[in-house]
C-alpha beads as a LAMMPS data file, in Angstrom:
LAMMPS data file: protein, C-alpha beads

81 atoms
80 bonds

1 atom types
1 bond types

-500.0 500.0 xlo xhi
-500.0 500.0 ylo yhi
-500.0 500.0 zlo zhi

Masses

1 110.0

Atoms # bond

1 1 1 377.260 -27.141 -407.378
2 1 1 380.594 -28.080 -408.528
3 1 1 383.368 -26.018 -410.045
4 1 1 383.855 -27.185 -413.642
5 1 1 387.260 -24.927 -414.169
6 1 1 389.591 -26.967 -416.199
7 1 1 393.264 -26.234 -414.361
8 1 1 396.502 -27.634 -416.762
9 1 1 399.471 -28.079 -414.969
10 1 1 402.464 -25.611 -415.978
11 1 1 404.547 -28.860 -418.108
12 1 1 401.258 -29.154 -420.474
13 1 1 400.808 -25.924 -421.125
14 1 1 404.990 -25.911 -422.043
15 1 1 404.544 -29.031 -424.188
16 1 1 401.909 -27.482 -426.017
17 1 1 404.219 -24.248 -426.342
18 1 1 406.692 -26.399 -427.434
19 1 1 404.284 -28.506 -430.145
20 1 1 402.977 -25.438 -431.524
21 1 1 406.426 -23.737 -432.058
22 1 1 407.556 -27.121 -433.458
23 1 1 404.983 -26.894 -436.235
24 1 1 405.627 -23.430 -436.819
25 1 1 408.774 -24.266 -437.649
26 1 1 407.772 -27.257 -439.905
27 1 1 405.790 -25.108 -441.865
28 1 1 408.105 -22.525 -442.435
29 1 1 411.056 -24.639 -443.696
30 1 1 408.240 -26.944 -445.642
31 1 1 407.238 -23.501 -447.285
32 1 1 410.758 -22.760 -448.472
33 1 1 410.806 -26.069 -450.110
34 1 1 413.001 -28.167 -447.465
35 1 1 412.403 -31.650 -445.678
36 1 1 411.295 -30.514 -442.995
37 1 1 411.986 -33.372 -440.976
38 1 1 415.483 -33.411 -441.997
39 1 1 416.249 -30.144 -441.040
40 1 1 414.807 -30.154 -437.826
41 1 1 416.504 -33.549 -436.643
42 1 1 420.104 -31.891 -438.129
43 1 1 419.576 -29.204 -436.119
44 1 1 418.730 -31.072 -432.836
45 1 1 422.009 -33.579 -433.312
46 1 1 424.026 -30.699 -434.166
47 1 1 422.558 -27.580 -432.227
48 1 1 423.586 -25.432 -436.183
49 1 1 421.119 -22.514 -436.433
50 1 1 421.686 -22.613 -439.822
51 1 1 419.585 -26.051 -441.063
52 1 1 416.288 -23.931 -439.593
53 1 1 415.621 -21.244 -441.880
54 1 1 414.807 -17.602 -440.839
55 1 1 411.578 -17.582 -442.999
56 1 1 408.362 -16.608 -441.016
57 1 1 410.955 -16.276 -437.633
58 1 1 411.461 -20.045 -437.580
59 1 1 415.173 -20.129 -437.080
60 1 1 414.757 -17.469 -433.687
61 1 1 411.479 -19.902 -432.487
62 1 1 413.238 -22.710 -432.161
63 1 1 416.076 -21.484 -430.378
64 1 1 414.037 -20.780 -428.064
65 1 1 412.579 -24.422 -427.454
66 1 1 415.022 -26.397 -424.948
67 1 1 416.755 -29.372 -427.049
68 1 1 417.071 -32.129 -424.009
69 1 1 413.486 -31.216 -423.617
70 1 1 412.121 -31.554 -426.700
71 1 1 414.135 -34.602 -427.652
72 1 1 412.499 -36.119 -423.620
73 1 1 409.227 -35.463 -425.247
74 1 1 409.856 -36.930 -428.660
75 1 1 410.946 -40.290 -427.151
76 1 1 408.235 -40.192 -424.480
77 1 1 405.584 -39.900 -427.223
78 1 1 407.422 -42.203 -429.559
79 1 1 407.029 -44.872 -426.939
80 1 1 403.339 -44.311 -425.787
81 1 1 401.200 -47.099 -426.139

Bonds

1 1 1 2
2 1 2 3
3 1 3 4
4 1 4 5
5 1 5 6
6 1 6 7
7 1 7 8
8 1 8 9
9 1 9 10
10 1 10 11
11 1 11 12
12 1 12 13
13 1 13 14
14 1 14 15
15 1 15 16
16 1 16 17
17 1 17 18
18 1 18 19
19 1 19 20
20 1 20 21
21 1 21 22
22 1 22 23
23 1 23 24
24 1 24 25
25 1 25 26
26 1 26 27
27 1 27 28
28 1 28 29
29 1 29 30
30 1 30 31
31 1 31 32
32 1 32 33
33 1 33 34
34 1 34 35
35 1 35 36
36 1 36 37
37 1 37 38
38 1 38 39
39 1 39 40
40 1 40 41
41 1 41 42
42 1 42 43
43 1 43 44
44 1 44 45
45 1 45 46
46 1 46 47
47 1 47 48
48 1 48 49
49 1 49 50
50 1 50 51
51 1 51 52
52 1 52 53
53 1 53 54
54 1 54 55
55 1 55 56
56 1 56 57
57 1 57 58
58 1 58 59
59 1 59 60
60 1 60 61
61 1 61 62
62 1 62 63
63 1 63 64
64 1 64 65
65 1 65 66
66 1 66 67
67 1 67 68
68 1 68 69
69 1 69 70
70 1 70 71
71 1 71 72
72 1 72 73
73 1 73 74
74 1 74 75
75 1 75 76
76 1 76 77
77 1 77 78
78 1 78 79
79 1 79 80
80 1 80 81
């Protein structure tokens, strides 16, 4: 009998961590009414708290998400075949 226990390695579980705040943060600035998308990439190239709103905790979330990180990951997926 084999052991079917799925095992994730500590760097998915952290990507996922990091995905999930991501579109936490997404939501919450596309619920106050801003592009989202915008806001997020000003923040990464500029590292200002204040293009993340505080609505629903966002602006505190993200700070807590490691920019060089999440910017690896973006291009990694970006590039996936």
């Amino acid at each position: 009998m084999t052991d079917k226990t799925i095992q994730f390695t500590i760097k998915e579980d952290h990507e996922r961590e990091m995905k999930q705040t991501m579109r936490l943060v997404y939501n919450a600035l596309n619920e106050k009414g801003y592009n989202p998308v915008s806001q997020i990439v000003g923040y990464l190239l500029s590292e200002d708290p204040t293009y993340i709103t505080t609505h629903n905790n966002a602006r505190s979330l993200i700070r807590r998400v490691d920019r060089d990180e999440l910017l690896q990951s973006l291009v990694k997926n970006y590039l996936k075949d």
